[in-house]
N, CA and C of each residue as an Amber inpcrd file, in Angstrom:
protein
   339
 141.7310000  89.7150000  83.8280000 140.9420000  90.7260000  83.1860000
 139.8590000  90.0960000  82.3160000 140.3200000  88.6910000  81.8470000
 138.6930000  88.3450000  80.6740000 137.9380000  87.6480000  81.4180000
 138.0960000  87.2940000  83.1130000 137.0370000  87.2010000  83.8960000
 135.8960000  87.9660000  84.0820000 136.1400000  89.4730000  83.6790000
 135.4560000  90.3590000  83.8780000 134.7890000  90.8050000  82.3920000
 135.1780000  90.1490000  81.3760000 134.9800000  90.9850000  80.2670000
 133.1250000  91.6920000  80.3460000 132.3810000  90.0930000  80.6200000
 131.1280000  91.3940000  80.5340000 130.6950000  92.4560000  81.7020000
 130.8990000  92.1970000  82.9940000 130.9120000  93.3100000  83.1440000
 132.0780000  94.6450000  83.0010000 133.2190000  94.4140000  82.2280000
 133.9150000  95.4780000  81.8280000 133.4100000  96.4010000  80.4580000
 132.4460000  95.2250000  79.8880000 131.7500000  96.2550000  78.7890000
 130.6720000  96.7630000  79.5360000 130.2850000  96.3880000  80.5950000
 129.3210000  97.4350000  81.5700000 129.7480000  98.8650000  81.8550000
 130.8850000  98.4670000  82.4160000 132.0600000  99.5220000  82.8260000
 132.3060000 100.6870000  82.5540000 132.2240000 100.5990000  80.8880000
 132.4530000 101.9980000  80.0040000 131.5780000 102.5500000  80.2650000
 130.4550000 102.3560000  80.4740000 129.1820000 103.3440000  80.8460000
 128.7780000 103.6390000  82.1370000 129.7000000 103.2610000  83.3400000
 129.2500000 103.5370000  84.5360000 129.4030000 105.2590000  85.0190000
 128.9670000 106.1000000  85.5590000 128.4500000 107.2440000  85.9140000
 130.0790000 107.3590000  86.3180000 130.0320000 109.0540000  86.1350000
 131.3890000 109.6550000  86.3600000 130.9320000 110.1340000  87.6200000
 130.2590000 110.8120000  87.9780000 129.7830000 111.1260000  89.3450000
 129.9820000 109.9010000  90.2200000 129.8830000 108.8450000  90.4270000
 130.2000000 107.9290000  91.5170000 131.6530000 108.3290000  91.7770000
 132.0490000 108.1420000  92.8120000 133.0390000 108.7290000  93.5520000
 133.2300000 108.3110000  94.9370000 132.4630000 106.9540000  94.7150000
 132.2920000 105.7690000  96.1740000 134.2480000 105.0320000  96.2770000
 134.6950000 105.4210000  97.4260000 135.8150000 104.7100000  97.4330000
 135.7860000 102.4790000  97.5980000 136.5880000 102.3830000  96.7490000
 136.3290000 101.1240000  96.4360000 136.9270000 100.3240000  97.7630000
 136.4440000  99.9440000  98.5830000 136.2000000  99.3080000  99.8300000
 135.8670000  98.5890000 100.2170000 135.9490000  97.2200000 101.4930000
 135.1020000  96.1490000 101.6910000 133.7770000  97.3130000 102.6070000
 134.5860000  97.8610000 103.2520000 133.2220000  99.2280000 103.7650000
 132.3630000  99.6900000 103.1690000 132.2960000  99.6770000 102.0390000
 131.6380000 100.4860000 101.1910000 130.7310000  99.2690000 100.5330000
 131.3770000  98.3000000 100.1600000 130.7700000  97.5700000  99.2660000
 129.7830000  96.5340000 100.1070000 130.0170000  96.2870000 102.1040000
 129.1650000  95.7370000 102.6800000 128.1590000  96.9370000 103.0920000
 128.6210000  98.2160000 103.3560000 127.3010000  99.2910000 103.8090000
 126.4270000  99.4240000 102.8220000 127.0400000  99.6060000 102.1540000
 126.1700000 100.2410000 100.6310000 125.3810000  99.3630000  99.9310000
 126.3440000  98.3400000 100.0840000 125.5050000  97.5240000  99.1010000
 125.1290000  95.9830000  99.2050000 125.5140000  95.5860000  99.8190000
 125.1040000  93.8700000 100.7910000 124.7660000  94.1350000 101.7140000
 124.7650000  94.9080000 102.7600000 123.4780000  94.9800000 103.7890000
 122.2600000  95.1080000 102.8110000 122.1560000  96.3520000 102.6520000
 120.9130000  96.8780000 102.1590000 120.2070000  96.2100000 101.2880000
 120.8400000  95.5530000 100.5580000 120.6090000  95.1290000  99.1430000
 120.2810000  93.0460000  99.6670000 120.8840000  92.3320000 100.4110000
 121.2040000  91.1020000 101.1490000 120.7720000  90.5470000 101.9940000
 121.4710000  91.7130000 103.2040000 121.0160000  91.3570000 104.4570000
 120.0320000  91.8090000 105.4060000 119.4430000  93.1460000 104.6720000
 118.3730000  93.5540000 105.8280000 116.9350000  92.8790000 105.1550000
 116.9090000  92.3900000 103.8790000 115.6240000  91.9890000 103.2580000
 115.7900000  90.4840000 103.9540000 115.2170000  89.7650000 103.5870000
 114.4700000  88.5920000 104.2740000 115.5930000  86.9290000 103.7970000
 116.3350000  87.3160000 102.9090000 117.2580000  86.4710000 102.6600000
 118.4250000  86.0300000 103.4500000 119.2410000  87.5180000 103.5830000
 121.2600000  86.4420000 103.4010000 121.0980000  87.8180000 105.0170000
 120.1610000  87.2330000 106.3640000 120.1830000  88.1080000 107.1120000
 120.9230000  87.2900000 108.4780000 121.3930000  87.9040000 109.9480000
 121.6000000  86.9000000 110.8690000 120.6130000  85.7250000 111.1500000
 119.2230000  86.2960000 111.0830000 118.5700000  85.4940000 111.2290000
 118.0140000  84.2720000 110.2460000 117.6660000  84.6200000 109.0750000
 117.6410000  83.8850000 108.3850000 118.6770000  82.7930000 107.8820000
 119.6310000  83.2310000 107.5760000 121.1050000  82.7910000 106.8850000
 120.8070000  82.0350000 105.6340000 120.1260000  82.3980000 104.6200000
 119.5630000  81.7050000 103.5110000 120.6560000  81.3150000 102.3810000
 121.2530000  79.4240000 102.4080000 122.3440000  78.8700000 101.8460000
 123.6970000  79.3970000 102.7290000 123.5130000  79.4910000 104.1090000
 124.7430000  79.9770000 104.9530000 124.9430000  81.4110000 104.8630000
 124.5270000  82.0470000 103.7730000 125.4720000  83.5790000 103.4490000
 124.6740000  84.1670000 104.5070000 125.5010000  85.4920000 105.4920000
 125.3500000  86.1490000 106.0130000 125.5120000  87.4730000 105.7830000
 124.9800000  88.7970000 105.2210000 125.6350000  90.2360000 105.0460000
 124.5790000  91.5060000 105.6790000 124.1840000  90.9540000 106.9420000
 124.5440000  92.0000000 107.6980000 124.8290000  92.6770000 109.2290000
 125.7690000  92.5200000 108.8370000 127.1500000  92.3660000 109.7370000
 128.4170000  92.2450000 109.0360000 129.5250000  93.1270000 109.5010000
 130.7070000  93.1400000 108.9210000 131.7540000  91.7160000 109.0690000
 131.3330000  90.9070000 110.2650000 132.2560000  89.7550000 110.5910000
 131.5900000  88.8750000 109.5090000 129.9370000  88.4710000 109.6110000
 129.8950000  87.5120000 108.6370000 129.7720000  87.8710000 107.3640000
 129.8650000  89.3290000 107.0520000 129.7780000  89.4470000 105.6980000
 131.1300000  88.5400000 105.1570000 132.3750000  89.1460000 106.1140000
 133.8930000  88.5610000 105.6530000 133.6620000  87.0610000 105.2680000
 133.1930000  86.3970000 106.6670000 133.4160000  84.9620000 106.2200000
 132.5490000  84.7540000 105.2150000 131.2450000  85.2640000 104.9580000
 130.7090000  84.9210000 103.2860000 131.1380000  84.8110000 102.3910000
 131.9180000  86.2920000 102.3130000 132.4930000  86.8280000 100.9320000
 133.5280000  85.9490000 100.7740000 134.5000000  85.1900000 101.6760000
 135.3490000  84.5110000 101.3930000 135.5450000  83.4630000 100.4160000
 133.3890000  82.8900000 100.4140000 133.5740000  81.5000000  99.5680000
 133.3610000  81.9710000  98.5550000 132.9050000  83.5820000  98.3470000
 132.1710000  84.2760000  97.0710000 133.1080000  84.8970000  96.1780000
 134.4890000  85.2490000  96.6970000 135.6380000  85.4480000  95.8140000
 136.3730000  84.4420000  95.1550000 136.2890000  82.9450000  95.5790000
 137.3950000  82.3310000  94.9130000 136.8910000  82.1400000  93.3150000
 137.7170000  82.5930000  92.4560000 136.9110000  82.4650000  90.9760000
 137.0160000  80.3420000  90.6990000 136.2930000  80.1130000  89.7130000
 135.9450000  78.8730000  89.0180000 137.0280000  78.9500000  88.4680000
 137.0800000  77.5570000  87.3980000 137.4070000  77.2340000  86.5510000
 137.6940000  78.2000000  85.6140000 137.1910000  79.1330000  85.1360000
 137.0360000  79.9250000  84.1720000 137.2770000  81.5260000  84.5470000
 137.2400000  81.2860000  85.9020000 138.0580000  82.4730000  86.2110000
 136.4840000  83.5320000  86.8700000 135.6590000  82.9410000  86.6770000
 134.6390000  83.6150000  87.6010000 134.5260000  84.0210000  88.8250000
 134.2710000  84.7230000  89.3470000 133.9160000  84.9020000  90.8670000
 132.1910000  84.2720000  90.9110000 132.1560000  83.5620000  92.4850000
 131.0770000  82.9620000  92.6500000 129.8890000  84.6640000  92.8530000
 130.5150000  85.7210000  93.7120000 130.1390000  86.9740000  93.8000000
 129.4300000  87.4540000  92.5400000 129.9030000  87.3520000  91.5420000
 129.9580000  88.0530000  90.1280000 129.0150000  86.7370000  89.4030000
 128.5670000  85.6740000  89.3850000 127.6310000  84.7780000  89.1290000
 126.6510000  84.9030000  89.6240000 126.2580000  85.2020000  90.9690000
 124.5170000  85.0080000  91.0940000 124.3790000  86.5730000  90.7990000
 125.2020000  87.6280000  90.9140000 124.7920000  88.9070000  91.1840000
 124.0420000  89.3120000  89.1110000 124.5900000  88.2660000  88.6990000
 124.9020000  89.0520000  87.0450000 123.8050000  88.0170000  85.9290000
 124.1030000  86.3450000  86.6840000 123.2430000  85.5930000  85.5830000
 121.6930000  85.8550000  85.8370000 121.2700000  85.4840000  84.5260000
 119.7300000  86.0770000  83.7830000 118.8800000  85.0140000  84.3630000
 118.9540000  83.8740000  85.1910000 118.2300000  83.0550000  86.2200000
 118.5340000  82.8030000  87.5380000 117.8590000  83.2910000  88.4010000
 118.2560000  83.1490000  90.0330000 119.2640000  84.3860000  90.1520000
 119.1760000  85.0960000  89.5340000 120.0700000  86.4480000  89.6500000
 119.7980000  87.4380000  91.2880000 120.8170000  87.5290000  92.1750000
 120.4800000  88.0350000  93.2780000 120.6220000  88.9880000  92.8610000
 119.9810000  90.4350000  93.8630000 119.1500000  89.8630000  95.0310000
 118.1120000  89.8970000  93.7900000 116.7840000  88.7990000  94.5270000
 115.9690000  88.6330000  94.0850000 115.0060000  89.6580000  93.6690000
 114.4920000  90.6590000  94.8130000 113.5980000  91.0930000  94.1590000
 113.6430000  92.3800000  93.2310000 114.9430000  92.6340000  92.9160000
 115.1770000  93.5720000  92.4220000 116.7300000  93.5530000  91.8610000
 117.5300000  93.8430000  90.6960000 118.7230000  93.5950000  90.1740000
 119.4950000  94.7640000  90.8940000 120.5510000  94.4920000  91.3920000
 121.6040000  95.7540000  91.9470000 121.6660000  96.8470000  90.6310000
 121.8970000  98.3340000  90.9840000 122.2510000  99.0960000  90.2320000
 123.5730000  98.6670000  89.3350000 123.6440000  99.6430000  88.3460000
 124.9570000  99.1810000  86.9690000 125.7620000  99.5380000  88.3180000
 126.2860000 100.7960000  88.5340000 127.1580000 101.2390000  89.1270000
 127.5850000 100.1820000  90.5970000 126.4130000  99.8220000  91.1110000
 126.9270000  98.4800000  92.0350000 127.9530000  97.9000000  91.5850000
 127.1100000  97.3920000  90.5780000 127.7050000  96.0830000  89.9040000
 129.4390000  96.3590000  89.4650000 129.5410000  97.4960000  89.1290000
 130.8310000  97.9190000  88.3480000 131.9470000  98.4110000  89.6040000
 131.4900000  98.6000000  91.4060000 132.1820000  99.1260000  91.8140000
 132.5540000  97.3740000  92.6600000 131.7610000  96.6260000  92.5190000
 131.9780000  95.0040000  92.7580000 133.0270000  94.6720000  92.5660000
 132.5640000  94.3600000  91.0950000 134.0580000  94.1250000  89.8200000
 135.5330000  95.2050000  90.1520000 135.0960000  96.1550000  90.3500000
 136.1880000  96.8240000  90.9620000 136.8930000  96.2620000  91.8080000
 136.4680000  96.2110000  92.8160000 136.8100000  95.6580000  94.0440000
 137.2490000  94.7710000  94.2070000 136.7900000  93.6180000  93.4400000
 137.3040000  91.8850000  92.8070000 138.8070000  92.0810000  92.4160000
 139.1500000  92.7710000  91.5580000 140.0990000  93.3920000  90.5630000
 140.8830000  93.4960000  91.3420000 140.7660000  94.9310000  92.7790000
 141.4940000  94.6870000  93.5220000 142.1800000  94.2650000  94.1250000
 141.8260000  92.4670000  94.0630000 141.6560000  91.8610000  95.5530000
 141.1790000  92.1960000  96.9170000 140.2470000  92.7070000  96.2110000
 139.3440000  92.7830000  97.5560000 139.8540000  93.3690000  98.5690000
 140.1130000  94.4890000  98.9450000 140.9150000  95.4830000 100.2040000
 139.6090000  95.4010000 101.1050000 140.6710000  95.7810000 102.2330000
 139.2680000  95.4510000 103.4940000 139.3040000  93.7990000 104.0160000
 138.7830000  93.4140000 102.7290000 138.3770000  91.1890000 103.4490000
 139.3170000  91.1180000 104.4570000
């Protein structure tokens, strides 16, 4: 749980209306295609630093190296998506509510992978 602490102080403020079931489905349709893999980065074709998301097979094997937390209990997922340099995706920061149904999902262990 204090892996997550900052985005759990995100958390308290995420929208009561979301009502997205917390999913690897959900979290590659919704939000790593669109957001990853159809822009010019983490695509089949490109494969920018190996990551692949869009497609459900290589999203899996991506996400695989992107869940194991650090030292400190980080997820590699939850590092580029959140730090204030090189913060993916690039040209634009994921919504709060992304971000919070992520961390969700992390929490989980990841259902679906």
């Amino acid at each position: 749980m204090e892996r997550f602490a900052g985005l759990l102080a995100l958390g308290a403020c995420i929208s009561p209306t979301d009502e997205r079931p917390i999913t690897f489905d959900v979290i590659q349709l919704e939000i790593l295609a669109p957001s990853c893999g159809v822009v010019q980065c983490h695509s089949s074709t490109t494969r920018f630093q190996g990551y692949v998301f869009d497609s459900f097979d290589e999203s899996r094997r991506s996400l695989r190296n992107l869940i194991v937390p650090d030292s400190n209990g980080v997820f590699g997922l939850v590092q580029v998506m959140t730090r204030s340099s090189t913060r993916m995706p690039i040209d634009a920061p994921l919504p709060h509510d992304d971000l919070v149904l992520i961390e969700s999902w992390l929490e989980m262990d990841t259902p679906g992978l």
